[in-house]
N, C-alpha and C positions, 0 to 999 in steps of 0.2 A: 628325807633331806636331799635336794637337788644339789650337785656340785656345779661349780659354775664353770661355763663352759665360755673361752675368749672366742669372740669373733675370728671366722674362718678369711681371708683374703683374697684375689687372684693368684700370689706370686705364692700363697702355700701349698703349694702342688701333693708335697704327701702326705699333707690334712686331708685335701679335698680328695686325692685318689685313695684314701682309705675309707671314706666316706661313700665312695661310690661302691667300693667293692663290698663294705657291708649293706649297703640297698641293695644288690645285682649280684654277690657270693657267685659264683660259676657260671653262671647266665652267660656272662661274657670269657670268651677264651680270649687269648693275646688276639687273634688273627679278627676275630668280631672287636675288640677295641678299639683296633685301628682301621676298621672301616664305619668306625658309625661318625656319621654326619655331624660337623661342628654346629650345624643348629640345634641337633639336639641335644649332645655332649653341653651346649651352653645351657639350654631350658636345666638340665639336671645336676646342671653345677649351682643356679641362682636357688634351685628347691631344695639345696642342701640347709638343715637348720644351723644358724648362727655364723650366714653366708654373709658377707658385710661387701660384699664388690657388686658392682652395678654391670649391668648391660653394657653399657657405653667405658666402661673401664675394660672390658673383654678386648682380645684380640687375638689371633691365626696363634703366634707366638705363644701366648697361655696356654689356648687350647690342646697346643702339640704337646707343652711340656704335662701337661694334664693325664693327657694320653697314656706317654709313655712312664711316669708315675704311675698308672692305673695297671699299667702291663707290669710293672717291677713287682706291685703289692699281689696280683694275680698271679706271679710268679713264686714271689716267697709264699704263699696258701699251697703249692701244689705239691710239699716236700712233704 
């Protein structure tokens, strides 16, 4: 039995950075989050499943707050 799972958005920043941080678990430290490239950061936001925002809905502003969501969930895993 699958649950159903709502479409993910741009503006849901700690859906999507929990999201990442179970694809990537420790891969990335705070200090690697906030250097990786908003072209890629964006390819690996649109490959999240049940990701409902577009390319052209993306911008600088999402991306940071993405980030730094990704660094908060990276943060609370290392207690």
């Amino acid at each position: 039995m699958s649950h159903f799972e709502p479409p993910i958005h741009w503006n849901d920043y700690e859906d999507i950075a929990i999201k990442l941080y179970e694809k990537f678990g420790d891969d990335f430290n705070e200090g690697k989050i906030y250097r990786i490239r908003f072209t890629e950061l964006l390819e690996w936001v649109l490959s999240i499943p049940h990701f409902a925002g577009t390319r052209e809905q993306s911008n600088e502003g999402h991306l940071e707050m993405i980030q730094s969501a990704w660094v908060y969930e990276w943060r609370d895993n290392q207690k």
